[in-house]
N, C-alpha and C positions, 0 to 999 in steps of 0.2 A: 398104671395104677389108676383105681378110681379119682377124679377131679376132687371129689366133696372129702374122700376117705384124705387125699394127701395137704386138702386142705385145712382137718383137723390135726391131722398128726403132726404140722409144721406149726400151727399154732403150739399145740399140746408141748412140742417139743420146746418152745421159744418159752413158754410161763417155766415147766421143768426146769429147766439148766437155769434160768433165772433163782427159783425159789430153793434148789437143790445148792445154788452157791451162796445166797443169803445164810441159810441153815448153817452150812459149813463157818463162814462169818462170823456170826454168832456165838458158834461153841468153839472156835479158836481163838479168832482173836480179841487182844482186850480194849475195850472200846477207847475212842478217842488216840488209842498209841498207832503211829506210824511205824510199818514193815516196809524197809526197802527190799523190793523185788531185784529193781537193776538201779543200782545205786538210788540216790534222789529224782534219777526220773521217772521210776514207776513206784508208786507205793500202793501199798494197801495199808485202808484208815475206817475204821470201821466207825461211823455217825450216823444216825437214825434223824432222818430229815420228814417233817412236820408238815414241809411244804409242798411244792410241785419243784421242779428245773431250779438246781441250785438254792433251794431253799425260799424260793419266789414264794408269796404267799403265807407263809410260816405263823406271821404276825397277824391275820385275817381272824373276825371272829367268829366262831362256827359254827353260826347259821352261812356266810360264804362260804365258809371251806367247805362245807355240807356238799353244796350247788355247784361249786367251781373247781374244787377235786375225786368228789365224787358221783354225782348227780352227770354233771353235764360230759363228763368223760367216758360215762357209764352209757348214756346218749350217744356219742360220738360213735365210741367200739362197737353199740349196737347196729346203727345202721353201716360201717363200713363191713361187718360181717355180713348182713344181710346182702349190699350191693356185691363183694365177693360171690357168693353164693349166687346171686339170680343172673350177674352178669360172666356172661359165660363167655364172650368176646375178649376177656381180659389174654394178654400174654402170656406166659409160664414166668417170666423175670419182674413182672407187675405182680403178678398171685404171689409169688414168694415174697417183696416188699410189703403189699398187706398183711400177710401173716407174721411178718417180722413184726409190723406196726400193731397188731393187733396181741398179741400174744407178750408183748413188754407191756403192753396197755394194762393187758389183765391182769400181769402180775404186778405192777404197781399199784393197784387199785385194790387186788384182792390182799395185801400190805396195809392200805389205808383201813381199809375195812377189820382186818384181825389183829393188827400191832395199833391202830393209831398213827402210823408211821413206815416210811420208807427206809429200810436197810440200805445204803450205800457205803459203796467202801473201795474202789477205782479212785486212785489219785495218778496223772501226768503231768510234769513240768519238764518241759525240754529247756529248762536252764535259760527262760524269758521269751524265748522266740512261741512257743506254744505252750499254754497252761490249761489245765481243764478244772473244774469246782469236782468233787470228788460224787461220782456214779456208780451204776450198778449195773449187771447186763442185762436189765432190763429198759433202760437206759440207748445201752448199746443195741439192741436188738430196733427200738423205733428209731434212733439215728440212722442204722445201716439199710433200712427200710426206705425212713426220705430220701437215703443220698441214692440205692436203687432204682426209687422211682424217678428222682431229679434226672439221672443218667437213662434210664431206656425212654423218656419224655424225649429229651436232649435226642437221644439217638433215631428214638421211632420217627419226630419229626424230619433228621435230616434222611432219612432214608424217604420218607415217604416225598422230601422233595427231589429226591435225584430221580424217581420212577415216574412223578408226573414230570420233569424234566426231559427225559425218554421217551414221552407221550405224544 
């Protein structure tokens, strides 16, 4: 497949299933009530967040929240799509990280921009040992992205030092 064609499509795909479950969200369930999934450790809680990352921000006046939710993140996404695209060195397990990161970006922002707000509604509590602030899979889409890229960094480096090791 084309680089640039699967590069949009993964994006396109990542805002999709984001905005397509938001929707769904919405017209089920009722806001603020907890659905246990699997018992108390998976819910969905459907809360419309103001803010950024657990509600960070929320209380900012909106001339900040303008620049630091929407401005400067709109910045960000811009140029890591562009370095995407021009950098053609990237990996196949790196490209798919930026497009996870890039395509949660856009649909959280394009949220900010049409609602005022982020639809969230992922609640976990493993009973203390892990707890999460309740998300959205867009959300999930740029966490599984940093922890992809944290891990093929992790990886690329040990690899590249067993080869100069070999050397």
């Amino acid at each position: 497949m084309n680089r640039n064609l699967f590069i949009v499509l993964l994006i396109v795909f990542n805002i999709a299933i984001d905005q397509i479950s938001k929707i769904i969200v919405r017209s089920t369930l009722t806001f603020k009530k907890s659905v246990d999934v699997i018992g108390e450790y998976f819910q969905l809680i459907w809360v419309e967040n103001e803010g950024a990352f657990l509600g960070m921000g929320s209380d900012m006046n909106p001339t900040l929240k303008l620049i630091f939710l929407l401005i400067l993140p709109t910045l960000v996404l811009g140029y890591v799509i562009y370095y995407i695209f021009k950098t053609k060195e990237l990996d196949r397990l790196s490209l798919i990280a930026f497009c996870c990161i890039i395509g949660g970006g856009i649909a959280n922002v394009f949220d900010r921009i049409v609602f005022k707000q982020v639809t969230d509604f992922f609640f976990i509590d493993l009973g203390g040992v892990f707890k999460t602030g309740i998300f959205n899979v867009a959300d999930l889409s740029v966490t599984t992205g940093m922890l992809i890229l944290l891990f093929s960094g992790v990886f690329a480096k040990k690899k590249s030092k067993e080869v100069s090791q070999e050397a």
